[in-house]
C-alpha positions, -999 to 999 in steps of 0.1 A, spaced: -484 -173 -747 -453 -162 -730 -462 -167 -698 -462 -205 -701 -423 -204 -719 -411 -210 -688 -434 -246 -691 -410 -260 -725 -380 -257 -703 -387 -275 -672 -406 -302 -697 -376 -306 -714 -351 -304 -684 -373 -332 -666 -368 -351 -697 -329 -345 -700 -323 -353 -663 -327 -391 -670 -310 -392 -702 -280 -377 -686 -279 -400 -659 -286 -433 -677 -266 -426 -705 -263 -448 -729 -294 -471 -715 -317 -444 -729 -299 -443 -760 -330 -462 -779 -354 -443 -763 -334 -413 -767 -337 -418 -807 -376 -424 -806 -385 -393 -783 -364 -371 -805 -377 -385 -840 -413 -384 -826 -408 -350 -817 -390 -339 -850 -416 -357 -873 -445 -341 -854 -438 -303 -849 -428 -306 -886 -456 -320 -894 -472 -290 -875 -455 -267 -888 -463 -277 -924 -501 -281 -917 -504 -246 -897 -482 -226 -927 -500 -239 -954 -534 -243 -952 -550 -238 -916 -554 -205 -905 -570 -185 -867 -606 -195 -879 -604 -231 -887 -630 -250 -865 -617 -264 -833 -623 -301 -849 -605 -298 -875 -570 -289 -854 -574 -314 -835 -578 -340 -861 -542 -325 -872 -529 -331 -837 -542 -359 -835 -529 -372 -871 -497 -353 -863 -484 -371 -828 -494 -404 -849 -474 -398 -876 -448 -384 -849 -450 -418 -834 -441 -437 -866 -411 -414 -876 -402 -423 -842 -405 -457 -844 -385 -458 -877 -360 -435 -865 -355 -463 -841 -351 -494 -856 -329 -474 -883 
């Protein structure tokens, strides 16, 4: 697991390097890509700390994912028009 750490920074600086140079352009898009991220690692989180554990079947996690980025995608969504 640690070796890929290094993978969530340069994800994240690849997405910051246009924001920071388009400003307020991104600003919209800005607001979706955080709220879709926010609403689906909490979404995550919930799911894994309450009732999935290590020997769930395969199917079944990704059917959260799955259900997860979708929801994530609507919180982003609303997060944007709001």
């Amino acid at each position: 697991m640690q070796k890929y750490s290094w993978l969530w920074g340069a994800v994240l600086i690849i997405i910051g390097i246009p924001l920071c140079l388009l400003g307020r352009k991104l600003f919209s898009a800005t607001l979706f890509l955080i709220g879709t991220l926010l609403t689906t690692t909490l979404i995550l989180l919930i799911f894994y700390g309450t009732f999935l554990s290590d020997n769930t079947e395969a199917w079944i996690g990704w059917t959260v994912l799955t259900c997860s980025i979708l929801l994530g995608i609507a919180g982003g969504y609303l997060l944007y028009k709001c």
